[in-house]
N, C-alpha and C positions, 0 to 999 in steps of 0.2 A: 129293821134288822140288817139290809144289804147295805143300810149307809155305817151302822155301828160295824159292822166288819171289815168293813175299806175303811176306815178310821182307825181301827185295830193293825191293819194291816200295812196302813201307811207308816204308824209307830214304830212297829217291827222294824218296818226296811229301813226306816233311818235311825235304828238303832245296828252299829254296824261291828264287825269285831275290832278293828283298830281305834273306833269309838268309847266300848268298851275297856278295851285294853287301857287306852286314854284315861279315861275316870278312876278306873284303878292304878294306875301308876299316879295320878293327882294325888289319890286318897293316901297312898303309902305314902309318897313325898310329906303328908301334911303331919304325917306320923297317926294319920287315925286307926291304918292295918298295916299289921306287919308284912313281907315278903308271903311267909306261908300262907297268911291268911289272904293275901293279895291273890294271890294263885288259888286255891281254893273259890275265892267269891267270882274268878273270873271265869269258871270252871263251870262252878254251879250256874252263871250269868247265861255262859255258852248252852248250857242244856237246856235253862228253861228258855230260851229265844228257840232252841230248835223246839221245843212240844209248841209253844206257842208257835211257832210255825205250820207244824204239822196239824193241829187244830183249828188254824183260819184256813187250811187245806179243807181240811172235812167238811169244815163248816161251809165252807163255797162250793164244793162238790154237793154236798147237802142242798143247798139254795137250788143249784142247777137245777138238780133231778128234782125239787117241786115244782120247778118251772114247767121242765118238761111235760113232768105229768099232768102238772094243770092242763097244759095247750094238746092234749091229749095228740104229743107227735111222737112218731114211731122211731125208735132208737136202732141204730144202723147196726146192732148187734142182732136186735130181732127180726130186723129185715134180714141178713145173711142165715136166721137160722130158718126164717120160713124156705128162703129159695133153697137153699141144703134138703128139707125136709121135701119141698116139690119137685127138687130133681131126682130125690130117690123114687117118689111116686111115677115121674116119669119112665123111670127105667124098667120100675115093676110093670107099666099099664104096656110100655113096648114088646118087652116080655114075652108077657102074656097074649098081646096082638102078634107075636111070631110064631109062639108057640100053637095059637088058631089057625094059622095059617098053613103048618107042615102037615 
C-alpha cells in the first residue's frame, strides 16, 4: 500500500502546472480544443491534482497513525495532555496539603 502511494505521489509531483499548461497549449495548437475549452480542461486539470493531492495527504497521514498505533507509541499530544491533567492534580494535592496545615 506505502509503495503504491509513493508511486501515486511521484506522478503528482511531476505532473506540474507549467507542465500542464504545456499539454494544453500542445493540444489547442493541434486544433484538438478550442481556447475555452483549453482553459476549462486546465482548470478542471488544476482541481483534480489539488484533491488528488489532498488525498495522498490523508492517505499518508492515515498510514502514519497505523504505524503509530501498531508500535503502540505515545503521541506528544497525549503526553502534553497527561502532564496538563498532573499538574492540575498537583496544585489540588498542594492545596489541600496548605490548607492541613493552617
Amino acid at each position: 500500500m506505502f509503495k503504491e502511494l509513493l508511486y501515486a505521489g511521484i506522478g503528482l509531483a511531476t505532473l506540474t502546472k507549467e507542465k500542464a499548461e504545456e499539454i494544453v497549449t500542445e493540444l489547442i495548437k493541434k486544433g484538438e480544443l478550442s481556447k475555452d475549452d483549453g482553459k476549462d480542461a486546465l482548470n478542471n486539470l488544476m482541481i483534480r491534482m489539488q484533491e488528488e493531492k489532498d488525498k495522498l495527504k490523508q492517505r499518508i497521514q492515515e498510514q502514519v497513525e497505523n504505524a503509530i498505533s501498531s508500535m503502540n507509541i505515545v503521541r506528544k499530544s497525549d503526553l502534553d495532555e497527561l502532564k496538563k491533567r498532573l499538574e492540575i492534580l498537583e496544585e489540588k494535592v498542594n492545596k489541600i496539603i496548605q490548607e492541613k496545615e493552617v
